[in-house]
VOGU-3710 file (C-alpha; in Angstrom, 3 decimals, decimal comma):
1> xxxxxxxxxx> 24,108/-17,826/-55,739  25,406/-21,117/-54,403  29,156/-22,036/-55,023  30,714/-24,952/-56,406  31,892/-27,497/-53,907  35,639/-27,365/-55,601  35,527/-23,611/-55,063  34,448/-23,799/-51,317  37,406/-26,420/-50,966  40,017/-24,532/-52,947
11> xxxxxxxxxx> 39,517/-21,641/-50,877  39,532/-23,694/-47,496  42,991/-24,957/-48,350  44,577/-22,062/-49,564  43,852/-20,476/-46,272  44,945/-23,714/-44,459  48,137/-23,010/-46,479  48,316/-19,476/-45,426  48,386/-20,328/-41,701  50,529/-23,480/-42,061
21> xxxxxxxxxx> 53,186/-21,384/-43,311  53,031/-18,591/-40,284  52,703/-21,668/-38,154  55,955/-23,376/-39,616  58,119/-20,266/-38,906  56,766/-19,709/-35,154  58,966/-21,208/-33,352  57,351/-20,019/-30,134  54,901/-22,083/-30,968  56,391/-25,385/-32,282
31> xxxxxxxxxx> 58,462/-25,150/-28,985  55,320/-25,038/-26,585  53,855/-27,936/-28,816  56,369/-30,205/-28,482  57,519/-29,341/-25,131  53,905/-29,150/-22,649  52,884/-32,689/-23,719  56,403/-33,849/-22,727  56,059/-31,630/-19,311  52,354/-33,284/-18,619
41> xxxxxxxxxx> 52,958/-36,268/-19,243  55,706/-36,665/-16,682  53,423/-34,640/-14,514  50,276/-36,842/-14,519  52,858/-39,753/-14,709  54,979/-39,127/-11,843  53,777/-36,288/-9,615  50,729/-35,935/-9,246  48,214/-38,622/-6,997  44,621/-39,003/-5,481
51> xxxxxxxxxx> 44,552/-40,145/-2,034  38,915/-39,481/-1,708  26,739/-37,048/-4,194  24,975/-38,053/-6,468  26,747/-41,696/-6,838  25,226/-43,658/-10,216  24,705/-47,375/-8,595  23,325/-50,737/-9,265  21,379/-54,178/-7,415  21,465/-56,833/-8,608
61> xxxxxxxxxx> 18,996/-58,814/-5,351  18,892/-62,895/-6,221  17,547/-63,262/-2,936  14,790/-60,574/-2,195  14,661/-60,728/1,826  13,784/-58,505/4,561  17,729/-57,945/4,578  18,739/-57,343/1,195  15,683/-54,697/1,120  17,117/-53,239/4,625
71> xxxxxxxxxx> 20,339/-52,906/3,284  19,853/-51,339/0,100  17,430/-48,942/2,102  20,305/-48,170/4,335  22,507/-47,585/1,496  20,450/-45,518/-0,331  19,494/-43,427/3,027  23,510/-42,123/3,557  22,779/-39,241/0,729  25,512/-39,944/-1,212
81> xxxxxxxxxx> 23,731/-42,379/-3,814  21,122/-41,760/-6,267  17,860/-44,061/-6,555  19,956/-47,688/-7,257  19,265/-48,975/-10,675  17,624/-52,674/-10,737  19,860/-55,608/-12,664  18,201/-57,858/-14,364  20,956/-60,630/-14,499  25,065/-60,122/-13,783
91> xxxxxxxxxx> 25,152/-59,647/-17,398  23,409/-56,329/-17,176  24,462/-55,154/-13,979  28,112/-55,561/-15,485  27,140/-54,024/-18,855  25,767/-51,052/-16,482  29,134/-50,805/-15,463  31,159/-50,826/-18,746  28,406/-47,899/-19,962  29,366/-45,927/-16,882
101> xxxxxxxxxx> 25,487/-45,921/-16,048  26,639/-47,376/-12,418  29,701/-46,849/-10,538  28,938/-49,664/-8,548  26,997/-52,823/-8,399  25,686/-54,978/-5,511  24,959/-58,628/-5,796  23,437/-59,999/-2,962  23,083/-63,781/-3,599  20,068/-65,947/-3,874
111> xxxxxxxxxx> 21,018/-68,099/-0,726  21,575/-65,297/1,439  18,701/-66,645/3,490  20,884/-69,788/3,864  24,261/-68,132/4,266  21,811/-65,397/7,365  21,346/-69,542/8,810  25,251/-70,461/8,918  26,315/-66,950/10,342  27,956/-66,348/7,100
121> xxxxxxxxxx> 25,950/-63,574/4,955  28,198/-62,728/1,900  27,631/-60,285/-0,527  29,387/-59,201/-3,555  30,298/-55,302/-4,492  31,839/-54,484/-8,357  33,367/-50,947/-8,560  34,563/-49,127/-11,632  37,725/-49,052/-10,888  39,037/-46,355/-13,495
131> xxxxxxxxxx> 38,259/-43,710/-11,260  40,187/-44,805/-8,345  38,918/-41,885/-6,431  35,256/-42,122/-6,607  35,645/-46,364/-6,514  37,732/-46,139/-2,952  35,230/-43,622/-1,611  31,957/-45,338/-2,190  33,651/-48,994/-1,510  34,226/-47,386/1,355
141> xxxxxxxxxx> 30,502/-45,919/2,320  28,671/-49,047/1,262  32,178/-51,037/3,375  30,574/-48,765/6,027  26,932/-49,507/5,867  26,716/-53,125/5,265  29,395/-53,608/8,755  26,539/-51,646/10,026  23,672/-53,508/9,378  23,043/-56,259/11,867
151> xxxxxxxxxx> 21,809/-59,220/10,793  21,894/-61,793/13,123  20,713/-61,903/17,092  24,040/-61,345/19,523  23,743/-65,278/21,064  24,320/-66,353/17,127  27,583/-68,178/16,566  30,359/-67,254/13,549  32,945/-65,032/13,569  30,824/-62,676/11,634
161> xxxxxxxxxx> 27,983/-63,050/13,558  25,894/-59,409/13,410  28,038/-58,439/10,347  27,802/-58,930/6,380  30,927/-59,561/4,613  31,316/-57,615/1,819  33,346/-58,645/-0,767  34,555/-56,240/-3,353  36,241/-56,314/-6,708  37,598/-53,611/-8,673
171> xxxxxxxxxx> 37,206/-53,500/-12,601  39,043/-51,884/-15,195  41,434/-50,862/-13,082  42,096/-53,395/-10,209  45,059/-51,802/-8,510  43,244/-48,549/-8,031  46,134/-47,006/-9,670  45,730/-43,060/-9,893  48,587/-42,696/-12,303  45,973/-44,657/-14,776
181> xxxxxxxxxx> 43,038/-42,092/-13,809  45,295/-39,278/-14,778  47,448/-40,617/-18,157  43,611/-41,880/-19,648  42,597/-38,298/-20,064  46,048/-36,666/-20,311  45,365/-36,185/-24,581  41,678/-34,415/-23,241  43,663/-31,465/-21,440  46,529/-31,101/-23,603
191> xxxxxxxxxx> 44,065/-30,950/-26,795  42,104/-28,409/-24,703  45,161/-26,509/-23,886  46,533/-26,823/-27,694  43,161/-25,807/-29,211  42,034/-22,806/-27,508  45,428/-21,069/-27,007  46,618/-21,694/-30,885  43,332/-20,381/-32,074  42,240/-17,234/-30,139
201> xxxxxxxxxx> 44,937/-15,661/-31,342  44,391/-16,209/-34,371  41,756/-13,337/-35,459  43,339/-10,850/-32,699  45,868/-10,788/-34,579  44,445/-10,613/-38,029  42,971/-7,288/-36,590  45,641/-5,665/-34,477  47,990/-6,128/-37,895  45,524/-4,190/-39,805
211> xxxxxxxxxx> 45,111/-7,373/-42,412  41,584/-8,096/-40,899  39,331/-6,222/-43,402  41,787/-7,093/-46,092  40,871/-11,099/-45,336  37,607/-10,642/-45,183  37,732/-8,893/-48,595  38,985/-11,796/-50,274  37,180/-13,656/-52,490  36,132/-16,419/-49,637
221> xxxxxxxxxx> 33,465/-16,481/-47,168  33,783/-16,196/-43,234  32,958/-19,983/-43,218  36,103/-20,995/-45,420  38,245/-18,727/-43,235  37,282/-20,420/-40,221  37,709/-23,640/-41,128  40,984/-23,008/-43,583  42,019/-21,820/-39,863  41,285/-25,158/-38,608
231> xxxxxxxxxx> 42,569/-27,682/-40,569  46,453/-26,980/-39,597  45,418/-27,556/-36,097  43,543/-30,706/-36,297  46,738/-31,716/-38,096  48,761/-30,907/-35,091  46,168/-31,787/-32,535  46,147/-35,746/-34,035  50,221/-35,485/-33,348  49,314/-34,434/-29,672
241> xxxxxxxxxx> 47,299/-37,295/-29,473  49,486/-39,850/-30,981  52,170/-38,800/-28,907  50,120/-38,752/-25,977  49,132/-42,996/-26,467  52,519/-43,794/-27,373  54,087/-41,859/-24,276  51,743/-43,180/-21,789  51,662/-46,816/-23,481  55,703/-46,814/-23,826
251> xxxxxxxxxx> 56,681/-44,870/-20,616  53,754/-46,520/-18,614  52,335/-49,787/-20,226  49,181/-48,241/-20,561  47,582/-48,236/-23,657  44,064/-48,176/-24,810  41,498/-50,647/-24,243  39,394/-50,406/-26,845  39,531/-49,884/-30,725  42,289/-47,143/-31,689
261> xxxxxxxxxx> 40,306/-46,044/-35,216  37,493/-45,768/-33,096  39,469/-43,525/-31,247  41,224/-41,584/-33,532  37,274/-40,767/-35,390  35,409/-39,964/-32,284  38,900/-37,561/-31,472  37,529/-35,297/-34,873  34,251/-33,746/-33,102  35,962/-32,814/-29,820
271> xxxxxxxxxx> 39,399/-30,843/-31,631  36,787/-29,201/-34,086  34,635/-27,880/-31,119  37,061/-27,365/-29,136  39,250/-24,992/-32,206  35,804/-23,351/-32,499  36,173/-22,328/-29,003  39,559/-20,569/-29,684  38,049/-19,181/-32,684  34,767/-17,827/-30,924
281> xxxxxxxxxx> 37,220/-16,089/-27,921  39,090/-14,520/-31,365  36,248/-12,864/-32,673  34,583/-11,872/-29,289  38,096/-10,600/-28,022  39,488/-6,650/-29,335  43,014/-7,252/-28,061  45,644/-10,325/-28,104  45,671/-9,097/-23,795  41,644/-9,437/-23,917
291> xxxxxxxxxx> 41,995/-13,321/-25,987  44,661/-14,406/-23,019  42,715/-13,928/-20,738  39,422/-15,182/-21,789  41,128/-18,605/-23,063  42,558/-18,804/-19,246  38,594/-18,479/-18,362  37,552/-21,121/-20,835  40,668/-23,002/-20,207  40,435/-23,505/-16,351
301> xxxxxxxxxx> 36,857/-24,279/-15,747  37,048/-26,581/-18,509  39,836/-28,884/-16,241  38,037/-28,591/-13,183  34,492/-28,944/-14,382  34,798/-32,023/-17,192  35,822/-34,716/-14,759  39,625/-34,996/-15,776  40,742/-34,140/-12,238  37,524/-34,743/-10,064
311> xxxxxxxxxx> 35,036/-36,895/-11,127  32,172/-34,995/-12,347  29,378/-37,483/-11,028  30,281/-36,649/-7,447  30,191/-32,920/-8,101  26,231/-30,927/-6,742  23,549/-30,157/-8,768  24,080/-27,378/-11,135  27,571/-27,341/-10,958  27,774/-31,193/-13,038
321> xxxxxxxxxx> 25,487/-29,471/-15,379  27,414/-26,286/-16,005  30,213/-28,953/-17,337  28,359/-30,318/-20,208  29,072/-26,929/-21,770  32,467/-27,812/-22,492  34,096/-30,328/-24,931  36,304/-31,502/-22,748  33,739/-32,984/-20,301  32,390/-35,291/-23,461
331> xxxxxxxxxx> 35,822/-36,190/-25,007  37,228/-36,857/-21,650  33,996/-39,981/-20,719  34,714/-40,996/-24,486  38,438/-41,488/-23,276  37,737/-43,480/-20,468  35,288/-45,517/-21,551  37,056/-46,389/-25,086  40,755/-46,417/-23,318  40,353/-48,381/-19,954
341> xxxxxxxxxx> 36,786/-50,136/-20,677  37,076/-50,796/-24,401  34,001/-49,480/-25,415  33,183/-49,650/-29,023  31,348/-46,681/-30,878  27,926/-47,023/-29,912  28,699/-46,728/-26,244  30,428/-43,422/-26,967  27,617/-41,889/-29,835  26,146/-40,290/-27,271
351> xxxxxxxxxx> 28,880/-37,706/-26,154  30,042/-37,574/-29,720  26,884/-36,508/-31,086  26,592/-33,598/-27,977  30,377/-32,495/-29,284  29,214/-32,339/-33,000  26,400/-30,083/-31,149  28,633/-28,053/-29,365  30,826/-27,513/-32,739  27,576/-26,807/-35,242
361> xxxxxxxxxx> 26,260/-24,161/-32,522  30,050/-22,541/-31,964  30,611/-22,834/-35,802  26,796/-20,709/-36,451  27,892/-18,199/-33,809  31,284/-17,914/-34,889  30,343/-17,258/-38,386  27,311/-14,070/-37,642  30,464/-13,048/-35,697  32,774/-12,256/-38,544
371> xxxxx> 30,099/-11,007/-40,777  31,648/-8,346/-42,057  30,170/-4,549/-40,548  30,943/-0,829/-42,270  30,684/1,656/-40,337
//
């Protein structure tokens, strides 16, 4: 017998009630909210800094010679870069860019024959610059190949005679700055953190107080538990997030790039999947000792695997894969590309719609979970 939306919605918030009110008068808990964001953000302000394969990169070849050919060859030959993808104009190449499809672009002119005559070959190299890491480290390769490549006989005149000169530009973030790197996905980790240690908890405790059985007794489903669960949370997770803009844009002068409601929508999937995490470890754990220590094991792999701290695109085969598992690894390319490339939606659908994935298949598991069992 199906129930009347109202019904489903009455019971949702009179949970949501429920666990406001516990919330409200755990101070524990209030204190660790407002007090890690303040902690992190002075961290990944002030402390912390990145001094560097499977690199993503781009051509764009206006002059299709024996040398352009050799040099991409020669680039492509280190190991470090995947097959380059071809530009059909600076348009695209930069548009390749702003997606995050490349991580760099080449542009080797269409009078480089000319430029080969003079002594002077010049070509152009466009890094994303908001991962100062990875952008230093392959400026740094291709730097590397292209003084290797010789072009010109040894008798030829011009200072650079026998060398290109590479010129390279850094967008997004031109200064390289790793404070940037870190404060664009500081709201990613401390959601993470928030999410998954508020919520596993949450059912633990339910059962170690005896009131489990008695809950699922009432007069509600598993499904309206969960998410009556959730919505005090998301409440508190868009606070997080506010605070964490306004303390990086008023303590640093960085703020986002790109559309903030875009921003604030897109931020809906990842604290839902990520809350259904925390819920998941709940109902898998038997003790509140047992849900510790399997949030630390969600918690930890999600940091180092997403890309927050080392970009994911340089990580092997396997590993970069394992990463998609988490939330954090989506939210965390929506952040960057939204807050220091001011992407609009569509360039961000993709990882939203793999978080409203993740969140549909946690919700489904979560909810055979709790079905309630006599023994």
């Amino acid at each position: 017998m199906s129930r009347a939306p109202g019904r489903f919605w009455s019971n949702v918030l009179a949970v949501a009630y429920k666990e406001a009110s516990i919330i409200r008068h755990d101070r524990a808990l209030v204190g660790t909210v407002v007090a890690q964001p303040v902690m992190m953000l002075l961290l990944f302000g002030l402390a912390l800094s990145n001094k560097p394969a499977n690199v993503p990169w781009a051509v764009l070849d206006r002059s299709d010679t024996a040398l352009s050919r050799r040099l991409v060859q020669e680039i492509q030959a280190t190991g470090y870069f995947l097959p380059p993808q071809r530009a059909s104009g600076y348009e695209h190449g930069r548009e390749l860019l702003r997606r995050g499809e490349a991580m760099a672009l080449v542009v080797i002119p269409h009078d480089l024959r000319r430029q080969l005559e003079r002594g002077q070959p010049r070509i152009q190299l466009l890094l994303d610059g908001s991962d100062p890491l990875s952008a230093a480290r392959v400026g740094g390769y291709i730097a590397q190949v292209a003084a290797a490549v010789e072009v010109l006989p040894a008798a030829a005149a011009g200072p650079r005679a026998g060398e290109l000169d590479l010129r390279q530009r850094f967008w997004f973030n031109p200064t390289l700055s790793d404070r940037e790197f870190f404060l664009v996905a500081l709201a990613g980790m401390l959601l993470t953190n928030l999410c998954l240690s508020a919520t596993a908890l949450g059912l633990v405790g339910e059962r170690e107080s005896g009131t489990y059985e008695q809950m699922l007794a009432l007069p509600t489903t598993p499904l309206e538990i969960v998410l009556g669960k959730l919505v005090p949370f998301v409440v508190i997770s868009y606070g997080v997030l506010l605070f964490a803009i306004a303390g990086a844009g008023l303590g640093f002068g960085l703020w986002p790039q790109g559309n903030w409601l875009t921003l604030l929508v897109v931020t809906l999937p990842f604290v839902l999947a990520s809350l259904a995490v925390g819920v998941l470890v709940s109902t898998l754990a038997h003790t509140s000792a047992q849900a510790v220590f399997i949030t630390v094991f969600f918690i930890m792999p999600s940091f180092v695997l997403s890309g927050t701290m080392i970009p994911y695109q340089l990580m092997p085969s396997g590993i970069r894969e394992l990463g998609g598992l988490f939330p954090l690894r989506w939210y965390q390319i929506i952040l960057r590309r939204i807050g220091a490339r001011g992407a609009g939606f569509s360039e961000v659908a993709l990882p939203v719609l793999a978080l409203l994935i993740l969140f549909a298949v946690l919700l489904a598991t979560i909810r055979r979970r709790m079905k309630p069992r006599l023994s």
